[in-house]
C-alpha positions as CSV (number, residue, x, y, z in Angstrom):
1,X,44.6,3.5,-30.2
2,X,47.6,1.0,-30.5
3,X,47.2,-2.0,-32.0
4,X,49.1,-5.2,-32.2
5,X,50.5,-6.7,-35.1
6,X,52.6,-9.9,-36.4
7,X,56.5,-9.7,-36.3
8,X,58.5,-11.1,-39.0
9,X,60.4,-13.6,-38.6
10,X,64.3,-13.5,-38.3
11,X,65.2,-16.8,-40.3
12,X,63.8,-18.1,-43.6
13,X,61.2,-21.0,-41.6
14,X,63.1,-24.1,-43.9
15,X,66.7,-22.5,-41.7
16,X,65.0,-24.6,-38.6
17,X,64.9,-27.7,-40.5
18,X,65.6,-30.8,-39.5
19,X,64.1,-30.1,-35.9
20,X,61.5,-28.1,-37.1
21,X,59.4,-28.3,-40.6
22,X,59.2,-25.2,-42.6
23,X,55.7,-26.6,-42.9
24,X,55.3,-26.5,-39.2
25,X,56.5,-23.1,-39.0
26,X,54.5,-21.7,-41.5
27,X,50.9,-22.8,-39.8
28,X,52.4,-21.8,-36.4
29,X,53.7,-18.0,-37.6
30,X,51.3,-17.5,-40.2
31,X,48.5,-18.8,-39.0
32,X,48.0,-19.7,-35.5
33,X,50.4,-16.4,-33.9
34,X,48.6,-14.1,-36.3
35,X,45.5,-15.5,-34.8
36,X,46.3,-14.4,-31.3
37,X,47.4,-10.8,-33.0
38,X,44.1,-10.1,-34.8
39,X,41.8,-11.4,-31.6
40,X,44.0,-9.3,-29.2
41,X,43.1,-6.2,-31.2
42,X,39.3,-7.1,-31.4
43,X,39.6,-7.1,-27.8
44,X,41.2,-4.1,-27.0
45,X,38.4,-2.4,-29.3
46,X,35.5,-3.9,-28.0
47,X,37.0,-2.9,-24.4
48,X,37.3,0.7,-25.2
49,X,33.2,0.5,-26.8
50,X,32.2,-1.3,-23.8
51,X,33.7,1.5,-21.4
52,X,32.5,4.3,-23.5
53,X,29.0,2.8,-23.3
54,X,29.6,1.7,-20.0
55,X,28.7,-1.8,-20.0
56,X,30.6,-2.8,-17.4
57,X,29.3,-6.2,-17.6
58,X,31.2,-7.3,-21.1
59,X,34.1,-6.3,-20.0
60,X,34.4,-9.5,-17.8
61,X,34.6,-11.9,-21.0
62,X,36.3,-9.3,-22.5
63,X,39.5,-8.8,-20.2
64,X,39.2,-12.3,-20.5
65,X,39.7,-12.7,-24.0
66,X,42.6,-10.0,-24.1
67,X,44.7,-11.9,-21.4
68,X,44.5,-15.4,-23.2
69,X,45.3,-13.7,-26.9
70,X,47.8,-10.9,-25.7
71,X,49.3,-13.5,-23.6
72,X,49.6,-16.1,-27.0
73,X,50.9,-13.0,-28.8
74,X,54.2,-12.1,-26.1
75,X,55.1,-15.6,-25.5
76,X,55.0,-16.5,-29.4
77,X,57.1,-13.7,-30.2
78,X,59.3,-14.5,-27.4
79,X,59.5,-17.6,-28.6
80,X,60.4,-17.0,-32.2
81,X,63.1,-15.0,-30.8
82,X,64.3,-17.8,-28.9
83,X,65.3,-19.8,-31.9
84,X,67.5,-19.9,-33.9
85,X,69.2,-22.0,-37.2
86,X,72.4,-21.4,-35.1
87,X,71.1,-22.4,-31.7
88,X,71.8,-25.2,-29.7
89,X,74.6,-25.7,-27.2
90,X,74.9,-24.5,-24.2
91,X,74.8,-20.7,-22.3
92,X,77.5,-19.0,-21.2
93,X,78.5,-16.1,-18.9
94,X,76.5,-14.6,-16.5
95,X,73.1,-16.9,-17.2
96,X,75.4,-20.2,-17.4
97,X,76.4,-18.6,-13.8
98,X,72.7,-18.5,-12.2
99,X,71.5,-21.6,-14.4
100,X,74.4,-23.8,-12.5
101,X,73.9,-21.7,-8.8
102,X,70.2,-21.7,-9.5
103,X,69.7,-25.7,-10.6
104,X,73.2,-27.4,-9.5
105,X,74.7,-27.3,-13.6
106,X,73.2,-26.7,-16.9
107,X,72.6,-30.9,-17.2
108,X,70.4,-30.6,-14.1
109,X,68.5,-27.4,-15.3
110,X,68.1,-29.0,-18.5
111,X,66.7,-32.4,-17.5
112,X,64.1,-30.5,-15.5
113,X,62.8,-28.1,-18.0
114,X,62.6,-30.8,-20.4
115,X,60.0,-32.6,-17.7
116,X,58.3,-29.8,-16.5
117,X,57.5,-28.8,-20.1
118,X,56.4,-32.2,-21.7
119,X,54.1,-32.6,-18.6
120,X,52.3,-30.0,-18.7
121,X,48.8,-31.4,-18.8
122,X,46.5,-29.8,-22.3
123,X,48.3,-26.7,-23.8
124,X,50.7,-24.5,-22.5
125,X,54.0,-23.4,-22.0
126,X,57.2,-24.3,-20.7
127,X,59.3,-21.3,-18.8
128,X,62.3,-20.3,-17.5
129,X,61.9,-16.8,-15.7
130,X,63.4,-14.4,-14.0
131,X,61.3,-13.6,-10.4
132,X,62.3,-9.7,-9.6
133,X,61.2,-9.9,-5.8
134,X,63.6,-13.2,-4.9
135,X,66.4,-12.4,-7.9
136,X,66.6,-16.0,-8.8
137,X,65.9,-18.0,-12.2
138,X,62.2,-20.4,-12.2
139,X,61.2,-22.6,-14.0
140,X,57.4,-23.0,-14.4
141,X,54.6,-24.5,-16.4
142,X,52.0,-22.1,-18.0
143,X,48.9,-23.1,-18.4
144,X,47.1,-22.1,-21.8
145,X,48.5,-18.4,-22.6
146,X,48.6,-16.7,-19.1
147,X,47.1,-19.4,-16.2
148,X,49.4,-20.4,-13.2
149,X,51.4,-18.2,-13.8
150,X,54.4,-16.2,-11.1
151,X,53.5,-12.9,-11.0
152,X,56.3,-10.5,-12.0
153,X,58.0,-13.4,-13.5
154,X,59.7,-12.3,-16.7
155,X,59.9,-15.0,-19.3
156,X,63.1,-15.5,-20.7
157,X,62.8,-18.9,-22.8
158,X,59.5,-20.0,-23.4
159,X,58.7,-23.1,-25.1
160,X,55.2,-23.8,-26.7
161,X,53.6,-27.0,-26.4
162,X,50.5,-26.3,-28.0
163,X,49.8,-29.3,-30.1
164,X,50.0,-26.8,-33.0
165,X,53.5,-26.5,-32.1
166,X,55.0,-29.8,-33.0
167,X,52.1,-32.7,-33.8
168,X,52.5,-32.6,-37.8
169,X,56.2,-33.6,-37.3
170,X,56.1,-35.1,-33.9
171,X,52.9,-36.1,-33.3
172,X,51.7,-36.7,-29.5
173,X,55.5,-37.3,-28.6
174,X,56.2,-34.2,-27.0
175,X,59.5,-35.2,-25.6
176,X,60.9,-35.9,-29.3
177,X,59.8,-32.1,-29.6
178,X,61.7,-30.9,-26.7
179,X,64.2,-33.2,-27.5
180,X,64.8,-31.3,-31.2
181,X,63.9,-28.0,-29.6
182,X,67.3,-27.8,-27.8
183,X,68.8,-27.8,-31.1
184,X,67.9,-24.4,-31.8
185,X,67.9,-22.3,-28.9
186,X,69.2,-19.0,-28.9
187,X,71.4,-18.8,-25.8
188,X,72.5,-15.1,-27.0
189,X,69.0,-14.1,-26.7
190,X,68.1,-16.1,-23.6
191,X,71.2,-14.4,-22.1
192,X,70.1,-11.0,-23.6
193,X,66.7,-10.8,-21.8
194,X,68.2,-12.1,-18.3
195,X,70.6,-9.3,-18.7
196,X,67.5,-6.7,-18.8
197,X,65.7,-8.9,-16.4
198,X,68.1,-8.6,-13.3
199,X,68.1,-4.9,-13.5
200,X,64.2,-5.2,-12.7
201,X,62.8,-3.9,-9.0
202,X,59.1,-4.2,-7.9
């Protein structure tokens, strides 16, 4: 059976300094990601026992459990992915296109991410998406790893606000967070998976 496991990261975690502590980075990658990894896998095995023994009853907790920590382990490596020691500025081409037809200019877009991602009541996640059926950009908040979420919706920046995320550096101000966050963004990868994404059908 396939299992899971932790990607590297593509920067040294001090490269994200100021706007994130290679401290931070360190409990989030090391620690708290790998987390997700290792109880995705104990999930997927106790599945498979539970089917082979056919206690159809555990697997109710147990699909349970693989959702929350499958879910941590995409959108964490998405995440990584979205940063960047070069990041920052704004996206170009055919993303910057939707972003300004989608939210009336990339000033717009980003004052509303910003909100709908510092609101987002306990942990979650802050998204912009691609939705297949309509062919448009979303925004959306995700609750914990995988609740309230759009179906189909393929994530294409997604922005932690677990308090494990930020709170040794910025404590319970999110928006100083989200404020440093835009300082890093990868825009080449954002604009990478929305290139993939629009080529999607359901």
């Amino acid at each position: 059976m396939a299992t899971y496991s932790l990607p590297d990261l593509a920067y040294d975690p001090a490269d994200l300094e100021p706007h994130l502590s290679a401290r931070v980075i360190d409990l989030h990658h090391g620690k708290h990601h790998a987390s997700y990894v290792t109880a995705a896998n104990t999930a997927l095995e106790k599945i498979e026992e539970a089917a082979a023994q056919e206690k159809w009853a555990d697997l109710v907790g147990l699909q349970r459990a693989l959702a929350f920590n499958l879910g941590g382990h995409v959108l964490h490596s998405i995440y990584w992915k979205n940063l960047s020691p070069d990041g920052g500025g704004e996206p170009t081409g055919p993303l910057r296109t939707a972003i300004d037809e989608t939210f009336h200019g990339f000033a717009a877009f980003k004052a509303r991410f910003a909100q709908i991602t510092v609101t987002i009541q306990g942990s979650g996640w802050g998204i912009l998406g691609f939705e297949p059926l309509g062919g448009r950009l979303v925004t959306q908040q995700l609750l914990t790893h995988q609740d309230n979420q759009l179906l189909g919706t393929v994530p294409l920046l997604a922005i932690d606000v677990w308090e494990h995320a930020y709170y040794l550096q910025y404590q319970n101000v999110r928006a100083d967070y989200m404020a440093a966050i835009w300082n890093l963004i990868s825009w080449d990868d954002v604009s990478r998976r929305y290139a993939a994404a629009v080529g999607m059908s359901l």
